[in-house]
C-alpha positions, 0 to 999 in steps of 0.5 A, spaced: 174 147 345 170 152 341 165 151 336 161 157 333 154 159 334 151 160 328 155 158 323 151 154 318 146 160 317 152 164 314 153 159 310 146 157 308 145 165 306 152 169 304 154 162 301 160 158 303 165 163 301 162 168 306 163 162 311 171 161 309 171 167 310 169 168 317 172 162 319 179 166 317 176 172 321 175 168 327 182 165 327 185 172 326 180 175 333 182 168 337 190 169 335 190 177 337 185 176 343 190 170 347 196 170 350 202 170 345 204 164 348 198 160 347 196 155 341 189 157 336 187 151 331 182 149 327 180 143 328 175 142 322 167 145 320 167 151 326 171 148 331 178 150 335 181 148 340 186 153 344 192 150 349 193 155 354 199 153 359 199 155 366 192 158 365 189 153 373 183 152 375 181 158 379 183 163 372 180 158 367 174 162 368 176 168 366 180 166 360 174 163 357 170 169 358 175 174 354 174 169 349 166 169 350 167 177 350 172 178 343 165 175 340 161 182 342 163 185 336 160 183 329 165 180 324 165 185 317 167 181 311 169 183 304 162 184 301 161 190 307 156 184 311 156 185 318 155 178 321 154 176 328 157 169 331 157 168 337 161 162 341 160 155 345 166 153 349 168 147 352 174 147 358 178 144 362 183 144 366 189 139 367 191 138 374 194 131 372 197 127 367 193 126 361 193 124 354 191 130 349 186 124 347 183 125 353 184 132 354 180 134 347 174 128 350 174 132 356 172 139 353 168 136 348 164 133 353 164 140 355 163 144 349 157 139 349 154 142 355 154 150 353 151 148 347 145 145 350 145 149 356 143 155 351 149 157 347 154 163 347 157 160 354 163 157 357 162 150 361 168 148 365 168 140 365 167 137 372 169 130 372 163 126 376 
């Protein structure tokens, strides 16, 4: 799960068009930056959520700090508006069975934590 930092000052001070147009922009960065292989959705506002199959425990990190680093670079948008947004990630593994209810719960919780913790960072989820 992905939820953009600093979404909401985009829109409070370029306007909503702006934001469409940055959330279209981080879709494209987030498709072009993972495996061809992996799923990128919005789920809504500023949140995504990626499925990456056969990405395990001990690579996971390393997934989600590429992720963290596609957002190093400003976003251009039409009107010639540099723009930096950076992201929070909620992760986690799945190593058993599990519902995708579940699953999407788990990296919520997670996400919750990144963004507590400070922003721009991943958290693996830890079940305890």
């Amino acid at each position: 799960m992905l939820d953009l930092d600093g979404f909401k000052e985009v829109n409070d001070t370029l306007g909503h068009p702006s934001g469409d147009e940055l959330l279209v922009d981080v879709a494209r960065r987030l498709t072009s930056r993972v495996r061809a292989q992996d799923m990128v959705a919005r789920l809504g506002g500023d949140e995504f959520a990626l499925l990456a199959e056969g990405v395990d425990s001990s690579t996971l990190c390393d997934y989600t700090m590429r992720i963290l680093d596609s957002f190093m670079d400003s976003f251009i948008l039409d009107r010639g508006h540099s723009v930096r947004v950076t992201t929070s990630i909620g992760a986690r593994s799945i190593t058993r069975p599990t519902t995708p209810a579940e699953a999407l719960r788990d990296a919520d919780i997670a996400l919750y934590r990144a963004k507590t913790a400070g922003k721009n960072q991943a958290v693996l989820f830890d079940p305890p």
